[in-house]
C-alpha positions in Angstrom: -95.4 -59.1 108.8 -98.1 -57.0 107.2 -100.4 -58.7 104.0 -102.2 -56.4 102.0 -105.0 -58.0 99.2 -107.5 -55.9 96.7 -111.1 -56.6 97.3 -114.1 -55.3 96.1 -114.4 -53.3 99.4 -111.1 -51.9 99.3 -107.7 -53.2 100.6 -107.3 -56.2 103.0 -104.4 -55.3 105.9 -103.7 -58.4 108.1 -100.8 -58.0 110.7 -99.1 -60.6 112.5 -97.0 -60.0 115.2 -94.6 -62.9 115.8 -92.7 -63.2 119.6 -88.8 -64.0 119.9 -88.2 -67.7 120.6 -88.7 -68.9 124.4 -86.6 -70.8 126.0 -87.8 -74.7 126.6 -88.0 -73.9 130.2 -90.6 -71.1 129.9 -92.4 -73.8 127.3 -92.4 -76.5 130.0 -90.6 -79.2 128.1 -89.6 -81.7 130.0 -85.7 -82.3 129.6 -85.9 -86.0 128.2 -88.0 -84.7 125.6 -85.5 -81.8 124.8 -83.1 -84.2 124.1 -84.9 -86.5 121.9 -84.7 -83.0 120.0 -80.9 -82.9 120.6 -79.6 -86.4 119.5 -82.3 -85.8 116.1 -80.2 -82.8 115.3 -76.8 -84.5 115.9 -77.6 -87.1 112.8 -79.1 -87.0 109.5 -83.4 -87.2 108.9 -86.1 -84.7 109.3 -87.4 -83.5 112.4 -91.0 -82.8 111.5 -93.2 -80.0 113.8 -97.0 -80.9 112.9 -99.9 -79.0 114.7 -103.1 -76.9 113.4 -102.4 -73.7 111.8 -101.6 -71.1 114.2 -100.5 -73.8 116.8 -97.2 -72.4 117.4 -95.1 -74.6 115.0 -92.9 -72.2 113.7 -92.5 -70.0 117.1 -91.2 -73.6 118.5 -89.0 -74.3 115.3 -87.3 -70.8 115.9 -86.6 -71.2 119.4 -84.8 -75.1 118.4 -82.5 -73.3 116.1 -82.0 -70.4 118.9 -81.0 -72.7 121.7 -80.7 -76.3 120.3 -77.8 -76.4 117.3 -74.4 -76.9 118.2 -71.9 -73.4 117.3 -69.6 -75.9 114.8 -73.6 -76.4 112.6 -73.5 -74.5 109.4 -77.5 -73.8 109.7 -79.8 -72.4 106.9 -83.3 -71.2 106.6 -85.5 -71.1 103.1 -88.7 -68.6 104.5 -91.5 -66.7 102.8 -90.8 -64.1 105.5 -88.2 -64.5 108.2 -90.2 -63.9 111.5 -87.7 -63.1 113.4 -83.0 -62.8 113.2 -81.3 -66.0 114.5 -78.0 -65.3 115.7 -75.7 -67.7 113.4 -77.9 -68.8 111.0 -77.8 -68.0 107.7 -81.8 -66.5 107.2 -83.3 -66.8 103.1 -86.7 -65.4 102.4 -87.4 -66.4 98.9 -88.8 -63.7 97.0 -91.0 -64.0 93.5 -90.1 -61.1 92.4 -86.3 -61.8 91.8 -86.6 -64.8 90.6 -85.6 -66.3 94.3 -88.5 -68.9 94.3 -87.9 -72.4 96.1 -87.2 -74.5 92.6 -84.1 -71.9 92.4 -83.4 -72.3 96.2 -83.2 -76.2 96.1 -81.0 -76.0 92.8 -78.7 -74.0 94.6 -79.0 -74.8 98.6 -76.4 -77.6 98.1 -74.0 -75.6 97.2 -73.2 -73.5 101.0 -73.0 -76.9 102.7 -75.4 -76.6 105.1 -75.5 -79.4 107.6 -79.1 -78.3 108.9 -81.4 -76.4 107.2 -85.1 -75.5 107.8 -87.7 -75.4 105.3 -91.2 -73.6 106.5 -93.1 -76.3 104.8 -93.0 -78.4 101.8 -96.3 -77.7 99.1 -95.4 -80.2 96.2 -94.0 -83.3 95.4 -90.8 -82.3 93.6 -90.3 -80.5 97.2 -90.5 -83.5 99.0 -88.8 -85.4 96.9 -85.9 -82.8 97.0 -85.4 -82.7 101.3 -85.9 -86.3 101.4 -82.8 -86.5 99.3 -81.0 -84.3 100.9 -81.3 -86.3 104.5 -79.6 -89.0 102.6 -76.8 -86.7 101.6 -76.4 -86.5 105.8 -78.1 -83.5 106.0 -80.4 -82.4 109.0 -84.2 -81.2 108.0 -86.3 -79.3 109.9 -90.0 -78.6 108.2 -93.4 -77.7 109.0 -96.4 -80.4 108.0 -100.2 -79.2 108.8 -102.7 -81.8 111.1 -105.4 -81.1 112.6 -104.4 -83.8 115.4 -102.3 -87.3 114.9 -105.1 -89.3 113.2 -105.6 -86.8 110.5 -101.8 -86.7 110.3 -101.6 -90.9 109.7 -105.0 -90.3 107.0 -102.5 -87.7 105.2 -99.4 -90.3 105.2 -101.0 -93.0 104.1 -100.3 -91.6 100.6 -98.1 -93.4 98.7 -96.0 -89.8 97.7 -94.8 -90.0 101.5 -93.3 -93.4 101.8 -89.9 -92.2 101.0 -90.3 -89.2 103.2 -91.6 -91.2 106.6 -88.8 -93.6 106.4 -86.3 -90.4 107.1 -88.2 -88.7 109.2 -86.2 -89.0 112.7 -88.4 -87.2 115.5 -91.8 -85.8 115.5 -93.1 -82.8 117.0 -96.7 -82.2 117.6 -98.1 -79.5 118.8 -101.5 -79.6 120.0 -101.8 -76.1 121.9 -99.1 -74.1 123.4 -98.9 -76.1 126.6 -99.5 -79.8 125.0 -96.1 -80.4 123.0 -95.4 -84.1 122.3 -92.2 -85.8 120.7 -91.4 -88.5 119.4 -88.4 -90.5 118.1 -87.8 -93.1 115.6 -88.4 -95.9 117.5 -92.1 -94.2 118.9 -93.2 -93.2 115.7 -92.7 -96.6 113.9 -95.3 -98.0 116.7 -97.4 -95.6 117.4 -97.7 -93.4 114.1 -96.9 -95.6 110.9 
């Protein structure tokens, strides 16, 4: 994806360059772990990837939806920019300048019946509000959530906005660097997170 942005020097280029999805053997995850991953996808919840900015959250999201969702998933993606094309998955990029912002999306997400769809991270409360409802309506969430590491993430949910939301969540994902990938399911997090 190339940014551009005005300033008083002249014009701002930044570049990233985003890699296909791996596979989880070349990310050395063990298998147990994979299939925490697996049964969260089978049911309805969030599946929440956490990790520093540029930790690899979104590189690991793409390569769940590449090799983790069953063929019979109707799967859907709501993007700024869609890094890279996923083979049977049904890729959005919302776009400002249509009209295509995320209020629009959630009004209208429902109606394609998606039984999973991923969200690259939720900004306000009327977001949150929204994909917490829609695990309730057996749907499948997968999102992004910035942290520095797990302590700042328990400091963050110990707003009272995110009650609602933690109950759903189903499995946790943090990444801490490329080769340090923990996860964690329902019964972990209620000890060892909330």
């Amino acid at each position: 994806s190339v940014s551009a942005f005005p300033t008083i020097n002249g014009e701002r280029i930044s570049i990233k360059i985003y890699h296909p999805p791996m596979g989880f053997k070349e990310m050395n995850i063990p298998q147990e772990k994979i299939e925490i991953l697996t049964q969260a996808l089978s049911k309805p919840g969030v599946i929440l990837f956490c990790g520093a900015s540029l930790s690899g959250k979104t590189h690991l999201i793409y390569s769940v939806l590449s090799n983790l969702i069953p063929k019979n998933k109707n799967v859907m993606t709501l993007e700024s920019i869609a890094k890279y094309r996923l083979k049977n998955i049904s890729q959005c990029e919302l776009n400002e300048n249509i009209g295509f912002n995320l209020d629009k999306a959630m009004r209208f997400i429902e109606f394609q019946s998606p039984d999973i769809i991923y969200f690259e991270g939720i900004t306000t409360k009327e977001g949150l509000d929204f994909f917490t409802s829609l695990t309730l309506k057996n749907k499948s969430l997968l999102t992004e959530f910035l942290a520095e590491n797990m302590d700042d993430l328990r400091r963050k949910f110990e707003f009272s906005e995110f009650n609602m939301f933690k109950s759903v969540i189903s499995c946790l994902v943090f990444i801490h660097n490329k080769k340090s990938i923990e996860v964690f399911d329902k019964k972990e997090l209620e000890k060892y997170l909330f």
